[in-house]
PLY file of the C-alpha trace (Angstrom):
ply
format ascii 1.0
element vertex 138
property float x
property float y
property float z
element edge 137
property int vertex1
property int vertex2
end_header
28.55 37.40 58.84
26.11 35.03 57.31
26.96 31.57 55.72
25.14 32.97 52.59
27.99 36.07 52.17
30.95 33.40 53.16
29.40 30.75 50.35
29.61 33.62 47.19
33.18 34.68 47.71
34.33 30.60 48.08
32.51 29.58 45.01
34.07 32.61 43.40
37.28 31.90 44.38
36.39 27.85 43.10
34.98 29.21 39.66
38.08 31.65 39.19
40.86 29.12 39.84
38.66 26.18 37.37
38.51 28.78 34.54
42.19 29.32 34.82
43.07 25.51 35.04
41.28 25.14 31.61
43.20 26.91 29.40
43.71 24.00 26.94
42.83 23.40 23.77
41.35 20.45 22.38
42.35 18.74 18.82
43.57 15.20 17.68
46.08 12.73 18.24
47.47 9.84 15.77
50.40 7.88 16.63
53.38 6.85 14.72
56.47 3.82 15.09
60.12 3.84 14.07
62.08 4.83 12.59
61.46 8.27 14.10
64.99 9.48 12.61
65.64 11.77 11.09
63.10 14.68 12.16
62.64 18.09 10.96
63.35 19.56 13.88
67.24 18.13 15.04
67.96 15.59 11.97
70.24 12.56 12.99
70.49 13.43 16.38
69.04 10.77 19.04
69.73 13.11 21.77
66.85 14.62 20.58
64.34 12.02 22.47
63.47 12.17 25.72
64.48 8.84 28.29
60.83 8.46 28.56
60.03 8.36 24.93
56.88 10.35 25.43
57.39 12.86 22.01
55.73 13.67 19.22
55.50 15.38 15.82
53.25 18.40 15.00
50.48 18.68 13.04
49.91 21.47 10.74
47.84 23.61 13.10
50.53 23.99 15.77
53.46 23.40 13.80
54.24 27.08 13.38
56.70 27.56 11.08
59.05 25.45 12.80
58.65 26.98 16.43
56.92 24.02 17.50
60.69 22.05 17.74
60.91 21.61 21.25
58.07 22.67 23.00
56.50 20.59 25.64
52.50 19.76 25.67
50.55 18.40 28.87
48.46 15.83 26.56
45.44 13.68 27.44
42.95 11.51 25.89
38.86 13.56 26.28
37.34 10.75 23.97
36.91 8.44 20.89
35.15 6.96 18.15
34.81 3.67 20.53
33.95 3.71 23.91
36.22 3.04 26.60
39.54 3.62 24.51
41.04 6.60 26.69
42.79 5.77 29.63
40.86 7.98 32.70
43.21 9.77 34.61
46.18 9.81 32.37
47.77 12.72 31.53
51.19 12.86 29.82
54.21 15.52 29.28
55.58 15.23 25.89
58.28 17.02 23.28
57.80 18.29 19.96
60.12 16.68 17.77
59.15 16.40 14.16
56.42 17.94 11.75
53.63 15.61 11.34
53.59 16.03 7.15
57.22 15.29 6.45
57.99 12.52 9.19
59.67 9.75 8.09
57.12 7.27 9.45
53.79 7.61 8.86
51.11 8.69 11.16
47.88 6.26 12.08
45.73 8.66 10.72
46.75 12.11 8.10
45.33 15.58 9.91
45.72 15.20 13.48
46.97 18.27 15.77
49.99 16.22 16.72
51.02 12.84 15.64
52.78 11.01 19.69
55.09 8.14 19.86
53.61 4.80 20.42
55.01 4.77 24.24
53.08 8.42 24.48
50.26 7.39 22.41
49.79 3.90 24.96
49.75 5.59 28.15
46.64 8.12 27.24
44.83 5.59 24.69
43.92 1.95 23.48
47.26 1.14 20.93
45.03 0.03 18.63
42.50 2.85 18.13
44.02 5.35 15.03
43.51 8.46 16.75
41.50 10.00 19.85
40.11 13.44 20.54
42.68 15.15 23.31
43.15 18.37 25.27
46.59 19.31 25.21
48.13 22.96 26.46
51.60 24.31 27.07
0 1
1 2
2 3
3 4
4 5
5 6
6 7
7 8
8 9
9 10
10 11
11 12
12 13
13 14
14 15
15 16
16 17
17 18
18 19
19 20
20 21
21 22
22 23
23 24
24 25
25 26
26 27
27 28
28 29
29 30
30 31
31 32
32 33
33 34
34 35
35 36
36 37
37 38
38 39
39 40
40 41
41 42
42 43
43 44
44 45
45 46
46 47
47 48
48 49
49 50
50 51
51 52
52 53
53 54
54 55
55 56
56 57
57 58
58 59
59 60
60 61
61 62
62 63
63 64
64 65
65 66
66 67
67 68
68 69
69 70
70 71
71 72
72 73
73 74
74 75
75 76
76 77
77 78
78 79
79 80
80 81
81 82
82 83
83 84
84 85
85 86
86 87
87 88
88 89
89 90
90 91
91 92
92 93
93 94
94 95
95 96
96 97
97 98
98 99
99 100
100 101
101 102
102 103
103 104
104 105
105 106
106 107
107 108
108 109
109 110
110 111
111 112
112 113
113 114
114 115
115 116
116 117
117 118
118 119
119 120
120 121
121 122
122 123
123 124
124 125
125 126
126 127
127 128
128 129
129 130
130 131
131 132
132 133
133 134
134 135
135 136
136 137
């Protein structure tokens, strides 16, 4: 067999297992401080956070009724207003909490896709940058 017929079914292969790593979609991401309680999804209950304190409250466009409570998003910064404010490399696991709109503390910046903690927020970003441009998927 020729190198040229082993080549097209390896980059195939490459191509097909790229496409179906990048089934994300891409939005925005604010960042909010305590108080955090209590949340629209479990109230008063501080069981409700995760050890690592990487959570976060949805925004309008994924908060879905409610469903949203509890689901877990792969999050990471793609880019920003200012260069050099995402953190390459970083990519976080966090859980839907709260809804964005009626959160008791406010978020850095109204209309993003989801609104993370300021631990979350830290690892993927600059703390002081309002909100960043991230791909995020289930």
């Amino acid at each position: 067999m020729s190198k040229i017929h082993l080549f097209f079914p390896s980059l195939f292969v490459i191509l097909a297992e790229l496409f179906y790593l990048s089934h994300a979609d891409v939005g925005t991401a604010a960042h909010y401080r305590p108080p955090y309680l209590p949340t629209a999804c479990y109230g008063n209950d501080a069981g409700q956070f995760p050890s690592s304190n990487l959570f976060g409250a949805a925004g309008e466009g994924i908060w879905d009724n409610g469903a949203a409570c509890g689901r877990q998003y792969l999050v990471r910064c793609i880019s920003a207003s200012v260069p050099r404010t995402c953190n390459p490399g970083q990519t976080i696991q966090i859980r839907i909490v709260d809804r964005a709109l009626t959160s008791v503390s406010r978020p850095s910046r109204n209309g993003a896709t989801m609104v993370l903690s300021t631990t979350a927020f830290g690892i993927i970003a600059n703390p002081s940058a309002s909100s960043v441009n991230i791909e995020f998927q289930q």
